[in-house]
C-alpha positions, 0 to 999 in steps of 0.5 A: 500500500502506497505511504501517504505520510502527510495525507490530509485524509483517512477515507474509509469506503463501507457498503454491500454490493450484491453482484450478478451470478457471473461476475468473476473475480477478474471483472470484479478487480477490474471494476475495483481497479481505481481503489487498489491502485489509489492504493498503491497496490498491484492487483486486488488482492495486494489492495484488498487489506485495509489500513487497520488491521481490525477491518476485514478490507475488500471481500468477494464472496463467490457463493453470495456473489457479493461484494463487501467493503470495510476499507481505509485508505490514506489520500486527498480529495483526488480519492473523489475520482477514483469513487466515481470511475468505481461507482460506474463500473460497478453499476455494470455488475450490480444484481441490484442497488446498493448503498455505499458509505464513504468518510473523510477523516481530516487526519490534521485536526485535533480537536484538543488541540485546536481552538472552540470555533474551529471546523475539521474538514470531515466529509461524509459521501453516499454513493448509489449504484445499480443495474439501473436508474430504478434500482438505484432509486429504490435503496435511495427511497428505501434509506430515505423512508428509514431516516425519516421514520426513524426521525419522526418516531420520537414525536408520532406512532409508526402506524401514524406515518403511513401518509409521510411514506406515500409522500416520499413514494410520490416524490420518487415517483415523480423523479422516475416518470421525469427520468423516462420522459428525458430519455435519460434511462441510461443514465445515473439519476442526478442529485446524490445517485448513480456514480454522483459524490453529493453528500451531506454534512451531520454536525459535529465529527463522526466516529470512526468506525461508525458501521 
């Protein structure tokens, strides 16, 4: 693994990618191929471990065919691009949407260090792929309906948001239909899908290791 001595970043990459039953292993290093060598490494299995011996890395189950990553690597914000290249190679041998966790860990900030109303330049980015824009979707609209419930429940009875979730299924409806209409089916949707690094920021710093 390449020596990032004075890398502005830890990026950790987390998420499950269920994969087709003919992916193989050489298309999955090859679709992988932008992390391992952002890496250093020579090939996916030299690229494959992770920073931190605790975190199980880069793992292809080939009786699941899933993909599963729990990986740290020292870099910069030129990492963005290699995620991307990433997310649109796997698009192509995803079985169906999945989510992917990325963090930013600004290794030059020290919080006892540093003074109240300084920021850390922490990041967090989630990433979608999918065979296809509607599979991407529906782990978008599926994440989404998890946080807002979970948001609400501390006010309302589950039983009462029914109404929020048909809401948010409308919204998603109406992205999708406007999706086919501009003959874009071929395309990541815009906004935070497909192989696109929007993101969101959450106050305060988040712990490492936060799965």
């Amino acid at each position: 693994m390449a020596n990032y001595d004075n890398a502005p970043f830890e990026i950790h990459v987390h998420g499950d990618v269920p994969l087709r039953a003919d992916v193989s292993y050489a298309q999955l290093q090859d679709a992988l191929k932008p992390l391992w060598k952002y890496a250093g490494a020579r090939s996916l299995a030299d690229g494959a471990e992770s920073a931190y011996e605790e975190e199980p890395g880069i793992k292809f189950d080939a009786q699941e065919h899933l993909l599963t990553m729990c990986w740290t690597v020292a870099g910069d914000e030129d990492f963005r691009h290699s995620l991307d290249e990433m997310c649109m190679s796997l698009n192509e041998l995803a079985e169906q949407g999945a989510a992917i966790e990325v963090t930013f860990y600004d290794t030059e900030f020290d919080e006892e260090e540093e003074p109240p109303e300084a920021e850390s330049r922490d990041d967090f980015v989630m990433l979608f792929v999918g065979p296809t824009p509607a599979a991407i979707m529906q782990v978008q609209r599926d994440l989404l309906v998890e946080d807002v419930v979970n948001l609400m429940e501390r006010h309302f009875d589950s039983q009462e948001l029914g109404g929020v979730v048909a809401e948010i299924d409308k919204l998603f409806s109406q992205r999708f239909d406007a999706l086919v209409s501009s003959l874009e089916i071929g395309k990541p949707p815009r906004g935070n899908g497909g192989g696109g690094s929007g993101g969101s920021h959450g106050g305060g710093r988040r712990p490492r290791h936060l799965h």
